[in-house]
PDB file as gemmi writes it, atoms N, CA and C in Angstrom:
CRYST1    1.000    1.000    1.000  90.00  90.00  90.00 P 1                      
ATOM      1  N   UNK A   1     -25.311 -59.677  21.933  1.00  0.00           N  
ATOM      2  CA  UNK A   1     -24.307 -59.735  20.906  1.00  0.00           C  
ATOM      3  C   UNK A   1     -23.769 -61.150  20.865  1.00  0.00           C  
ATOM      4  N   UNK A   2     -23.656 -61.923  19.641  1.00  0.00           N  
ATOM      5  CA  UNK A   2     -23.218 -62.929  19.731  1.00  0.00           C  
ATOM      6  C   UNK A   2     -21.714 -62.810  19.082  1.00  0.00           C  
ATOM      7  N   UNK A   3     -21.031 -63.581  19.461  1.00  0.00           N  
ATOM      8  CA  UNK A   3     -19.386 -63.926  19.078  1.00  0.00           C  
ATOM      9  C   UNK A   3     -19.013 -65.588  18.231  1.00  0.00           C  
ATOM     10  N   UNK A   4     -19.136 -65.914  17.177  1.00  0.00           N  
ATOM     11  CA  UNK A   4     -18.401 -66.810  16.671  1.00  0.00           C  
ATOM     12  C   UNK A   4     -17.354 -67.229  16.392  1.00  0.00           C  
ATOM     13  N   UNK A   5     -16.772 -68.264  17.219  1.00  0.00           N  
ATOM     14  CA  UNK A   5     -15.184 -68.101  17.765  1.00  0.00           C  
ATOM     15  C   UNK A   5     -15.136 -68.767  15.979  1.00  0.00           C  
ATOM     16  N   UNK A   6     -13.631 -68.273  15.125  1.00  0.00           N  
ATOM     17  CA  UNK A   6     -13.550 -68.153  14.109  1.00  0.00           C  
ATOM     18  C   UNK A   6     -12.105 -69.751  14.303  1.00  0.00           C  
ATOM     19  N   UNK A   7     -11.918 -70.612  13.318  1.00  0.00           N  
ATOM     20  CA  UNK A   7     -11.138 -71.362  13.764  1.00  0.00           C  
ATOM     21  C   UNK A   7     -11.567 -72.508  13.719  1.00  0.00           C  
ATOM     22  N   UNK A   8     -12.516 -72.726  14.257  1.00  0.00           N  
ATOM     23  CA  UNK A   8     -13.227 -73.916  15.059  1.00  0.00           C  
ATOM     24  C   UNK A   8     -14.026 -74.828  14.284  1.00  0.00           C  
ATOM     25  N   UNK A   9     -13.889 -76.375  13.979  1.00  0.00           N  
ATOM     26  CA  UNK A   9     -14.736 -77.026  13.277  1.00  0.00           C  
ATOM     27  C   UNK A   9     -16.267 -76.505  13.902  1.00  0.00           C  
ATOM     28  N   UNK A  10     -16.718 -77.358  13.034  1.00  0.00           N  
ATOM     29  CA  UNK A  10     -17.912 -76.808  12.861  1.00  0.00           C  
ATOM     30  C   UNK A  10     -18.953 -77.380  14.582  1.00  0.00           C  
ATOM     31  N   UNK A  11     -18.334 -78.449  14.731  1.00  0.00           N  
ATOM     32  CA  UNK A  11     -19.045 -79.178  16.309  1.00  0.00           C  
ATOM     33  C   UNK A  11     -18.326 -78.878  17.246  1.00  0.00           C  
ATOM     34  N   UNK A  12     -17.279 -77.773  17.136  1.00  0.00           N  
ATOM     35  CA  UNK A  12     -16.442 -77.304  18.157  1.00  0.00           C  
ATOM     36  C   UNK A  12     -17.573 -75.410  18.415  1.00  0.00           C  
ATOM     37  N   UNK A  13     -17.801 -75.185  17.300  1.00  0.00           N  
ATOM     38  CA  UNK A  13     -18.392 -73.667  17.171  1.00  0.00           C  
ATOM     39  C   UNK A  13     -18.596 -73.616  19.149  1.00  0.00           C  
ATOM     40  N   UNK A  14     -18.056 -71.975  19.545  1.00  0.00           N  
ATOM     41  CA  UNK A  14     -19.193 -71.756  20.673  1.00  0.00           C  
ATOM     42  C   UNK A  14     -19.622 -70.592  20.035  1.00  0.00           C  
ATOM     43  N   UNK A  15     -20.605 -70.358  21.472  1.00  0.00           N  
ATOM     44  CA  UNK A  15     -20.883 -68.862  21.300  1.00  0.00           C  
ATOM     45  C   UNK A  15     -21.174 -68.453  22.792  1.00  0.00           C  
ATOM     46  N   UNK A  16     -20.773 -67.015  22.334  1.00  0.00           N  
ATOM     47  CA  UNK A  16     -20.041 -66.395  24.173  1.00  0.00           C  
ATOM     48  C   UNK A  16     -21.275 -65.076  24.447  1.00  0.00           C  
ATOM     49  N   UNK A  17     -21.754 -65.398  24.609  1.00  0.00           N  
ATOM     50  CA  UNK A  17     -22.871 -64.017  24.942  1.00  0.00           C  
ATOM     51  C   UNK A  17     -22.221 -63.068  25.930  1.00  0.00           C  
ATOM     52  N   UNK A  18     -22.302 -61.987  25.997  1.00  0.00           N  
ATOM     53  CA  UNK A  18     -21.690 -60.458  26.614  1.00  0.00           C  
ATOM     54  C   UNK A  18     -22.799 -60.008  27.175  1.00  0.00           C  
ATOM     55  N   UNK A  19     -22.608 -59.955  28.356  1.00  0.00           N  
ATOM     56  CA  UNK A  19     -23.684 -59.604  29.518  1.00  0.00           C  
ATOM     57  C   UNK A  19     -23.234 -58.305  30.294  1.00  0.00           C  
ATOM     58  N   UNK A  20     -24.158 -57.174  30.586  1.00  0.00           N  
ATOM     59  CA  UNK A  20     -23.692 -56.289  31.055  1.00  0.00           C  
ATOM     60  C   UNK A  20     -23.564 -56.713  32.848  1.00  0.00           C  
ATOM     61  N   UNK A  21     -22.436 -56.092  33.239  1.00  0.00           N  
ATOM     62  CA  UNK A  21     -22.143 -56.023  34.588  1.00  0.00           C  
ATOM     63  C   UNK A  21     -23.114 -55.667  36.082  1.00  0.00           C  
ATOM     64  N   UNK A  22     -23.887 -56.380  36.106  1.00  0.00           N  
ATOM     65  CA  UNK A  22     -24.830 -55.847  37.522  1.00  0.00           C  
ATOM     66  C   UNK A  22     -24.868 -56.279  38.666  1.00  0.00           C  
ATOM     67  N   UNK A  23     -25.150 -55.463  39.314  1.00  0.00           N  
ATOM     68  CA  UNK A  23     -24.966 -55.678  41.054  1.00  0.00           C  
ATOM     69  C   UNK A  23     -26.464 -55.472  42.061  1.00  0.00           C  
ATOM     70  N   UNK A  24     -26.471 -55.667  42.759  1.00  0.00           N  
ATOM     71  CA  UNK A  24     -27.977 -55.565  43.787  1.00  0.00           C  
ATOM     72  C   UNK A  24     -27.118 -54.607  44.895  1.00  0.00           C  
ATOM     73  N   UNK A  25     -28.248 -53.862  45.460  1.00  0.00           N  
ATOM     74  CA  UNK A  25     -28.051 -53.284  46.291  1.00  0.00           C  
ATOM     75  C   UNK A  25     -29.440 -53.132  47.159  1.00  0.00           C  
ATOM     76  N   UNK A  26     -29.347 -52.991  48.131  1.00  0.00           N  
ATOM     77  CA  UNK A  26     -30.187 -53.137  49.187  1.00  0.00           C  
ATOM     78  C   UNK A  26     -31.526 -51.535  48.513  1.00  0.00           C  
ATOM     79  N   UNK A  27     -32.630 -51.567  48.294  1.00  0.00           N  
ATOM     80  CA  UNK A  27     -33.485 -50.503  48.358  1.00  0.00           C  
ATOM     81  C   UNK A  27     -33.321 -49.426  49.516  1.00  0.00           C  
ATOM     82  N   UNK A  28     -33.343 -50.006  50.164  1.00  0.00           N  
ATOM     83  CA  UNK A  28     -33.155 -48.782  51.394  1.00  0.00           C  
ATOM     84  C   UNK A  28     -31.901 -47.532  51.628  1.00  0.00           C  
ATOM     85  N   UNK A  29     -30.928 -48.765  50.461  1.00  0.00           N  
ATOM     86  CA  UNK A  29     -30.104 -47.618  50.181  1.00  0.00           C  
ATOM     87  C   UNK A  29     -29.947 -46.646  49.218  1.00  0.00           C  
ATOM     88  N   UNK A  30     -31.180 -46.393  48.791  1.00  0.00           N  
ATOM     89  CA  UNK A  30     -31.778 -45.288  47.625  1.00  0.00           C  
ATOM     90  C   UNK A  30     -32.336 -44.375  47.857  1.00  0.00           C  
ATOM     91  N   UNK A  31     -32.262 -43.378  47.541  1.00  0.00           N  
ATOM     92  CA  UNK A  31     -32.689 -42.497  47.963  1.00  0.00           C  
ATOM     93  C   UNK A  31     -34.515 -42.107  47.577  1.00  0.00           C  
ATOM     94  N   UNK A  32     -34.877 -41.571  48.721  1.00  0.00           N  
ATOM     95  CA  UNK A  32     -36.622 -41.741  48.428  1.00  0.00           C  
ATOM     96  C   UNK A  32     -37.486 -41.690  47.231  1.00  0.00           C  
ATOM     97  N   UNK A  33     -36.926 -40.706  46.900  1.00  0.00           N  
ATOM     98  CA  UNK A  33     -37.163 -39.645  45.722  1.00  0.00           C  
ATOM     99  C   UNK A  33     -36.343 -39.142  44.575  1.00  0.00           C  
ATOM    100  N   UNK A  34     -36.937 -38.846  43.485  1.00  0.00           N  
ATOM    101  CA  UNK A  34     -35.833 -38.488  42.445  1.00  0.00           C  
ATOM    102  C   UNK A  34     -36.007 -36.984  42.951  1.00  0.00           C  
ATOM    103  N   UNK A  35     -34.698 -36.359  42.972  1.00  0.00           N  
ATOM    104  CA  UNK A  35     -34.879 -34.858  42.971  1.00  0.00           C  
ATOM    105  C   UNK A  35     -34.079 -34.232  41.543  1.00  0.00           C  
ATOM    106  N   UNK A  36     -35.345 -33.822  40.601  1.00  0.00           N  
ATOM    107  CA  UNK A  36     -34.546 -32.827  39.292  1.00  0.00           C  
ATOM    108  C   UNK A  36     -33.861 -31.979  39.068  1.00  0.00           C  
ATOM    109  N   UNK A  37     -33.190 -31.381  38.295  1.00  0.00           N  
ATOM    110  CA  UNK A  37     -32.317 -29.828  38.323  1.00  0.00           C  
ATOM    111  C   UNK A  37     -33.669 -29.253  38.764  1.00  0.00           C  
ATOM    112  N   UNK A  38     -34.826 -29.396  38.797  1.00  0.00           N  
ATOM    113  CA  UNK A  38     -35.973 -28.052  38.806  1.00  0.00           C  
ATOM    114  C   UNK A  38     -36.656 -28.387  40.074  1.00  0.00           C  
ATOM    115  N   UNK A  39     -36.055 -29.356  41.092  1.00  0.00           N  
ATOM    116  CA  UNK A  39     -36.776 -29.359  42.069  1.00  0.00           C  
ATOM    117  C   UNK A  39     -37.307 -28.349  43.376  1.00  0.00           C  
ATOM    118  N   UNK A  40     -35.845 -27.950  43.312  1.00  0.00           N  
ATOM    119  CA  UNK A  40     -36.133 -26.248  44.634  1.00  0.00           C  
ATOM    120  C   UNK A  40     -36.831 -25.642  44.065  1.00  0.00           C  
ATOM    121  N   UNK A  41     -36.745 -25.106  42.566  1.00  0.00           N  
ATOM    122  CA  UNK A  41     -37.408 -23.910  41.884  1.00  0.00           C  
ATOM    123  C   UNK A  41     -38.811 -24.342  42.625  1.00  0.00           C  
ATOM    124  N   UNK A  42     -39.431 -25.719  41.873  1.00  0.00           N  
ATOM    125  CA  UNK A  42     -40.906 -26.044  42.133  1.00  0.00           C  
ATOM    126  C   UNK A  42     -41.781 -26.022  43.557  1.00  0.00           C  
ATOM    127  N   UNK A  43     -40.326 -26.364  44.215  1.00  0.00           N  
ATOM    128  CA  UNK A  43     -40.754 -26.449  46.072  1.00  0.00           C  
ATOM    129  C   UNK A  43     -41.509 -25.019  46.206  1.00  0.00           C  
ATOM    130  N   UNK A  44     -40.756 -24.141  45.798  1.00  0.00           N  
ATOM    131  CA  UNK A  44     -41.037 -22.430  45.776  1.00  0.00           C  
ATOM    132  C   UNK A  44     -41.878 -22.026  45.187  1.00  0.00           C  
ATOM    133  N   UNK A  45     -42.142 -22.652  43.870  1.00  0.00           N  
ATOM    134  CA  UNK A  45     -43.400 -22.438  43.283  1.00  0.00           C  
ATOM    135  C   UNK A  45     -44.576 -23.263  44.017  1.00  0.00           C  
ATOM    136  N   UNK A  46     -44.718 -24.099  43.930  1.00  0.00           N  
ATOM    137  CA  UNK A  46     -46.096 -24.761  44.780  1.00  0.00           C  
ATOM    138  C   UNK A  46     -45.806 -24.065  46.192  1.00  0.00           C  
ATOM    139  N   UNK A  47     -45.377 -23.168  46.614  1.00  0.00           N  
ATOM    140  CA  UNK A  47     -45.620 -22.931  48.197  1.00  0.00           C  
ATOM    141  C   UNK A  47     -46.346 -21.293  47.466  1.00  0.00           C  
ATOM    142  N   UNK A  48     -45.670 -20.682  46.945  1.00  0.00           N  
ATOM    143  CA  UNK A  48     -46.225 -19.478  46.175  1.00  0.00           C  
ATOM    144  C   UNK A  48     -47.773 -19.736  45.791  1.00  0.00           C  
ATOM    145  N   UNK A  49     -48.009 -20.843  44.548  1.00  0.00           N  
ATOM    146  CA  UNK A  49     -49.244 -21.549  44.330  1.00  0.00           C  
ATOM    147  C   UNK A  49     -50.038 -21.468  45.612  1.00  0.00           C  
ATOM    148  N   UNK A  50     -49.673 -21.809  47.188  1.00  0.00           N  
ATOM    149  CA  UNK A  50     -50.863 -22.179  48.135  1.00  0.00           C  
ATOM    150  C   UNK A  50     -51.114 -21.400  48.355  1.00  0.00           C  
ATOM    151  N   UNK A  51     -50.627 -20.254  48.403  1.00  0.00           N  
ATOM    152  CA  UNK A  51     -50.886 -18.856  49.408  1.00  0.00           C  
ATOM    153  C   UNK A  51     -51.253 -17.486  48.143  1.00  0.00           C  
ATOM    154  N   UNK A  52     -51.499 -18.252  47.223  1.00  0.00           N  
ATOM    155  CA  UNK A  52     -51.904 -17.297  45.862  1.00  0.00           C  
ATOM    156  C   UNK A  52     -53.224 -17.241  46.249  1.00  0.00           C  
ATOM    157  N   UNK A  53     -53.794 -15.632  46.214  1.00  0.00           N  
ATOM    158  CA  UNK A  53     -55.167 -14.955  45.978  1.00  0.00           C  
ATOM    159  C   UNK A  53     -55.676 -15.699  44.275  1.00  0.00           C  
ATOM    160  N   UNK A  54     -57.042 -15.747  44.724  1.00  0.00           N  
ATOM    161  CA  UNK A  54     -57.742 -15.268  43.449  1.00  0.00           C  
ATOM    162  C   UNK A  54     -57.440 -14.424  42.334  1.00  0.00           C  
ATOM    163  N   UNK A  55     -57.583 -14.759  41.198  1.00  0.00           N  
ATOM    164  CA  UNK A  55     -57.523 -13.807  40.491  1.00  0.00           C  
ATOM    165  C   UNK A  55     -56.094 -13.622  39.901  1.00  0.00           C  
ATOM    166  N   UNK A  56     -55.311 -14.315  40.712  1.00  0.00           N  
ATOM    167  CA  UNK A  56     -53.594 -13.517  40.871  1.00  0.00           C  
ATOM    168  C   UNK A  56     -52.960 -14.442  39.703  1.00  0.00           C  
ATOM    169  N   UNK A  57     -51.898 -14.528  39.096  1.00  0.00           N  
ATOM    170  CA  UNK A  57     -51.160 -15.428  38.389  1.00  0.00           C  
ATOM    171  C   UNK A  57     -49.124 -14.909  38.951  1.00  0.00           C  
ATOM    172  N   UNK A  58     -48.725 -16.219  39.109  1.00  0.00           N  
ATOM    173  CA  UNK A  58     -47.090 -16.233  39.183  1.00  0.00           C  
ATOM    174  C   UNK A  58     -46.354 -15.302  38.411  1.00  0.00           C  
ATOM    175  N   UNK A  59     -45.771 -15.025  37.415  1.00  0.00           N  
ATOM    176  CA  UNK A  59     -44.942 -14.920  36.740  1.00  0.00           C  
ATOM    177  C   UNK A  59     -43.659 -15.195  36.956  1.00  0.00           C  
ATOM    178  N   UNK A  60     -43.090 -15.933  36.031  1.00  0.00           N  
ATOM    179  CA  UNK A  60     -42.289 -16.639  36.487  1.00  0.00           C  
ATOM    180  C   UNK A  60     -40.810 -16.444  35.473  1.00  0.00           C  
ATOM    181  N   UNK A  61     -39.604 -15.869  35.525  1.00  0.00           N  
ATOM    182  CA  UNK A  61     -38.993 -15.767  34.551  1.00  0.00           C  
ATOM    183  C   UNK A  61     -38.021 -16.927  33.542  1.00  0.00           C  
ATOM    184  N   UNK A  62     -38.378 -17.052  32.635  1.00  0.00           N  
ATOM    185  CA  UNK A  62     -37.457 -18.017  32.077  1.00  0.00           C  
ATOM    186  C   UNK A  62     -36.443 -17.973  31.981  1.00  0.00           C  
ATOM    187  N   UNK A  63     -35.938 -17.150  32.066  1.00  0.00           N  
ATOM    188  CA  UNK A  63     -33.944 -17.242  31.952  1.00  0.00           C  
ATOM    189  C   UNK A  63     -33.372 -18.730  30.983  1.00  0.00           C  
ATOM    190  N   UNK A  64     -33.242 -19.271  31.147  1.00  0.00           N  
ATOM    191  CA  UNK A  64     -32.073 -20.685  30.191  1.00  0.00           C  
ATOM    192  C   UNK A  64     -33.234 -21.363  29.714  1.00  0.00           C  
ATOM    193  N   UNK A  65     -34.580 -21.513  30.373  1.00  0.00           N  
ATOM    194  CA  UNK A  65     -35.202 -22.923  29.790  1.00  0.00           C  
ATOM    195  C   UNK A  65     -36.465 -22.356  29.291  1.00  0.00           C  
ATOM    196  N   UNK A  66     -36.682 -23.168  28.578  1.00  0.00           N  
ATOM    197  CA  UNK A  66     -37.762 -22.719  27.120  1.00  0.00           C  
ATOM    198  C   UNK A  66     -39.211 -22.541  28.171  1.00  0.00           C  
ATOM    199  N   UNK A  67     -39.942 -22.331  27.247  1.00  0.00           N  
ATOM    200  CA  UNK A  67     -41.487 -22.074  28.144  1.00  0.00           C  
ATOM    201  C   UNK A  67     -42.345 -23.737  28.377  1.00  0.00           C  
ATOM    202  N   UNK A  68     -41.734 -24.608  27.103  1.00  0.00           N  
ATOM    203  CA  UNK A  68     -42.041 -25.908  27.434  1.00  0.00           C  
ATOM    204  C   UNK A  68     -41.615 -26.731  28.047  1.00  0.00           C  
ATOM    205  N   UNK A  69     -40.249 -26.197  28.575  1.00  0.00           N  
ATOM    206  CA  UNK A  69     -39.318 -27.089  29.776  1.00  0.00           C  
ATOM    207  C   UNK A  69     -40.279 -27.010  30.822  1.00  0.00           C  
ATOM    208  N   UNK A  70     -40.735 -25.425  31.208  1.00  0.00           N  
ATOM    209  CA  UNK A  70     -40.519 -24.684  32.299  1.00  0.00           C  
ATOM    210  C   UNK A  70     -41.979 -25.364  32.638  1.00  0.00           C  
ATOM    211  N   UNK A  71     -42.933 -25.301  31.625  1.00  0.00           N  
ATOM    212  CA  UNK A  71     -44.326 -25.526  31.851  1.00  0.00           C  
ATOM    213  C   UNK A  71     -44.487 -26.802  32.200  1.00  0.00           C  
ATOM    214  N   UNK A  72     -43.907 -28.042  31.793  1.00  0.00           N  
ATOM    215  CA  UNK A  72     -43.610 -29.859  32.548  1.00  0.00           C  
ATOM    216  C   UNK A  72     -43.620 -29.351  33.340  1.00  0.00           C  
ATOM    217  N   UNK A  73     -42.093 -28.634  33.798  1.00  0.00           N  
ATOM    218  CA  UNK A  73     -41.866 -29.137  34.964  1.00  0.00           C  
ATOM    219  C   UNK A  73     -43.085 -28.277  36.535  1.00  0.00           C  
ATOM    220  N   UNK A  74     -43.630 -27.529  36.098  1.00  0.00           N  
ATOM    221  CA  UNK A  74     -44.349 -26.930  36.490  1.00  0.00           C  
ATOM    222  C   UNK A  74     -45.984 -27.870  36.759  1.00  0.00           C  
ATOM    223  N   UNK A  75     -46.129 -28.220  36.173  1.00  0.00           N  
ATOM    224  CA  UNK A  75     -47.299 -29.103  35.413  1.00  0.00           C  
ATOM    225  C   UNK A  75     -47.315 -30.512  36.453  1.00  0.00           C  
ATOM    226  N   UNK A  76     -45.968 -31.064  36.308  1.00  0.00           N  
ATOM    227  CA  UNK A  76     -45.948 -32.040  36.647  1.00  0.00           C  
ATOM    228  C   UNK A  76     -45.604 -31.712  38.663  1.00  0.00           C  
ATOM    229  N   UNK A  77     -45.316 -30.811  38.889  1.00  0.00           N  
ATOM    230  CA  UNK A  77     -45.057 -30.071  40.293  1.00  0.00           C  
ATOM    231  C   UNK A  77     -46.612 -30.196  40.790  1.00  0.00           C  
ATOM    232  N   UNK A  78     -47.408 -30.076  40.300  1.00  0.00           N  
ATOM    233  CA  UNK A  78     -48.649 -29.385  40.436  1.00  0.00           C  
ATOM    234  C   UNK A  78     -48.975 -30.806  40.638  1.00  0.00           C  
ATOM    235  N   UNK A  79     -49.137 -31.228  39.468  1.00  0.00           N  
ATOM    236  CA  UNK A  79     -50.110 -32.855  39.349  1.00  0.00           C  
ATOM    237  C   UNK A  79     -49.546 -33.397  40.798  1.00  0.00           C  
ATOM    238  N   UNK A  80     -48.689 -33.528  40.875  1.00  0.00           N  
ATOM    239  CA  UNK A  80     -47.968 -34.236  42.206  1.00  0.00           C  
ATOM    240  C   UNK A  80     -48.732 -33.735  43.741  1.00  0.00           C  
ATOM    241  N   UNK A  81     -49.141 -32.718  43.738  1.00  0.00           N  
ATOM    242  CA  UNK A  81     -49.441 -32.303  44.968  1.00  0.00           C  
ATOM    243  C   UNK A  81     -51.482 -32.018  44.782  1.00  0.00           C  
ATOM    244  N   UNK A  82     -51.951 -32.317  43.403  1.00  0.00           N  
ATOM    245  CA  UNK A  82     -53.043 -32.547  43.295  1.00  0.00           C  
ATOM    246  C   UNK A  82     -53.887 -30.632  42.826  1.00  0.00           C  
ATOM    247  N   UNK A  83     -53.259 -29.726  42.677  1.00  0.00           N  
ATOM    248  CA  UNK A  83     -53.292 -28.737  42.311  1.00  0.00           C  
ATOM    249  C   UNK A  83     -53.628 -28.506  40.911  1.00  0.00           C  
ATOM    250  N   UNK A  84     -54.692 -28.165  40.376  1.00  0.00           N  
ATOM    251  CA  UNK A  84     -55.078 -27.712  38.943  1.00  0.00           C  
ATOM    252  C   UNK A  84     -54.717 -26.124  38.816  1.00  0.00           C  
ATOM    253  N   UNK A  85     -53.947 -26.351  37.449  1.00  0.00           N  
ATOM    254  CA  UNK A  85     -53.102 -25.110  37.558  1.00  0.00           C  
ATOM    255  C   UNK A  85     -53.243 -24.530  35.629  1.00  0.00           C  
ATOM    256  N   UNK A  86     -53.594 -23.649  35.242  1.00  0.00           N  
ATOM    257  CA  UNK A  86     -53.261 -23.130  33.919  1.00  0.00           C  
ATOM    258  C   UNK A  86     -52.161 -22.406  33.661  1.00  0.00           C  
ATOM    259  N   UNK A  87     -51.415 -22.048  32.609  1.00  0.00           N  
ATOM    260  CA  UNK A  87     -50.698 -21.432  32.599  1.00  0.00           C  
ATOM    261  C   UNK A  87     -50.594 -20.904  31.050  1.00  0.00           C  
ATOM    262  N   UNK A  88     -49.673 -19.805  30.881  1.00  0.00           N  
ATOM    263  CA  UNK A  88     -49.081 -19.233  29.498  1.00  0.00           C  
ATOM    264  C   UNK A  88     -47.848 -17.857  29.724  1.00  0.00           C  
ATOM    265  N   UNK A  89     -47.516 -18.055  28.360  1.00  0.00           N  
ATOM    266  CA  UNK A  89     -46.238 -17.492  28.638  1.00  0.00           C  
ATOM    267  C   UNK A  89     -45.771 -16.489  27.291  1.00  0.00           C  
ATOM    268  N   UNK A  90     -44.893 -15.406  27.316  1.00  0.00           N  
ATOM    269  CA  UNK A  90     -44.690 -14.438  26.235  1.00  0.00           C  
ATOM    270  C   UNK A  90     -43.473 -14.552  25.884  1.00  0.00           C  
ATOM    271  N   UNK A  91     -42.912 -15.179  26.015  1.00  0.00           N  
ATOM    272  CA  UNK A  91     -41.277 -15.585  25.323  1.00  0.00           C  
ATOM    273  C   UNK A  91     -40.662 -15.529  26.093  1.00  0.00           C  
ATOM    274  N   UNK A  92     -40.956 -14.274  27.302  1.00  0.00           N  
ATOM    275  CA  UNK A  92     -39.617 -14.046  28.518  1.00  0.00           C  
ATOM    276  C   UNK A  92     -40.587 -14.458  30.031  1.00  0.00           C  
ATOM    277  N   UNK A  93     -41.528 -15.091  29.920  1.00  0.00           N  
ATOM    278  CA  UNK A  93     -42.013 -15.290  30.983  1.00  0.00           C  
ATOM    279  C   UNK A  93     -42.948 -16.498  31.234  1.00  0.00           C  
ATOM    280  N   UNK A  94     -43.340 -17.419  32.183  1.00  0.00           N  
ATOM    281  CA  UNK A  94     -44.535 -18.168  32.353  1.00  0.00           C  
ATOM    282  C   UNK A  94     -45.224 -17.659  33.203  1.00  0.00           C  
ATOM    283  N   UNK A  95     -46.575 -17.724  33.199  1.00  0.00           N  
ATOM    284  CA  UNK A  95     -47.586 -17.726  34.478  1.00  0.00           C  
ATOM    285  C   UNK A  95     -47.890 -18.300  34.577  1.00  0.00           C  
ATOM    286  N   UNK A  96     -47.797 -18.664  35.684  1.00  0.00           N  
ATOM    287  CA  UNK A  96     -48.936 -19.581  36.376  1.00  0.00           C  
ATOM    288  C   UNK A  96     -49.972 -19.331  37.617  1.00  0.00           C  
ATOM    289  N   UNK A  97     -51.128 -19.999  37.380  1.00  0.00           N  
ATOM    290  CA  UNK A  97     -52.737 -19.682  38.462  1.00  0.00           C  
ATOM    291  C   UNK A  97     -53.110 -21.006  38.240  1.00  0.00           C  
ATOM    292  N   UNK A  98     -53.863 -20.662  39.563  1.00  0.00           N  
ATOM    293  CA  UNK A  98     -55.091 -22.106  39.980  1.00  0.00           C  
ATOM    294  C   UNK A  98     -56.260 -22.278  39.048  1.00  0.00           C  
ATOM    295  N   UNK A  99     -56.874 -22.687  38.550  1.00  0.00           N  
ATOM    296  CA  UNK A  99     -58.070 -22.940  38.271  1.00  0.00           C  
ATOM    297  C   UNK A  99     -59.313 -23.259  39.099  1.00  0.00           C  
ATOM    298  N   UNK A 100     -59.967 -22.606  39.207  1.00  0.00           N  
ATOM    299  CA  UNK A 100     -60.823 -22.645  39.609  1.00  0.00           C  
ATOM    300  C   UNK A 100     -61.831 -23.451  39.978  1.00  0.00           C  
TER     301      UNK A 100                                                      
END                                                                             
């Protein structure tokens, strides 16, 4: 954002640039990992996922979050731990299974 101080001959003009406020902080004082609102859910789901039979699929209830919230965050749970996973869902539910 620039500021033209108003007043001022013309070889007097400044201009004041507005810089946002930042600070450093040491990395180590961050925490490792981002953890999401959906992180426990997923911990529980990928442990469910390892010990899933053949054949079997999750079901999983949606309660508050849509089937496309639910399926990211699911998706992306999976990708993370290297797990190929399909899934689908009926308005009140997701499943999820391994692929084969």
């Amino acid at each position: 954002m620039l500021v033209v101080m108003k007043g001022c001959k013309e070889s007097e003009k400044s201009i004041a640039h507005v810089t946002p406020k930042v600070e450093r902080v040491p990395l180590s004082s961050l925490r490792a990992r981002r953890r999401g609102k959906h992180f426990e859910l997923m911990q529980k789901v990928l442990k469910e996922l390892a010990e899933l039979p053949r054949e079997s699929a999750l079901k999983l209830p949606l309660g508050p979050y849509s089937a496309k919230d639910m399926r990211s965050a699911v998706s992306r749970a999976a990708a993370s731990e290297k797990i190929k996973i399909s899934t689908t869902s009926d308005g009140e539910n997701l499943y999820v299974w391994k692929r084969l």
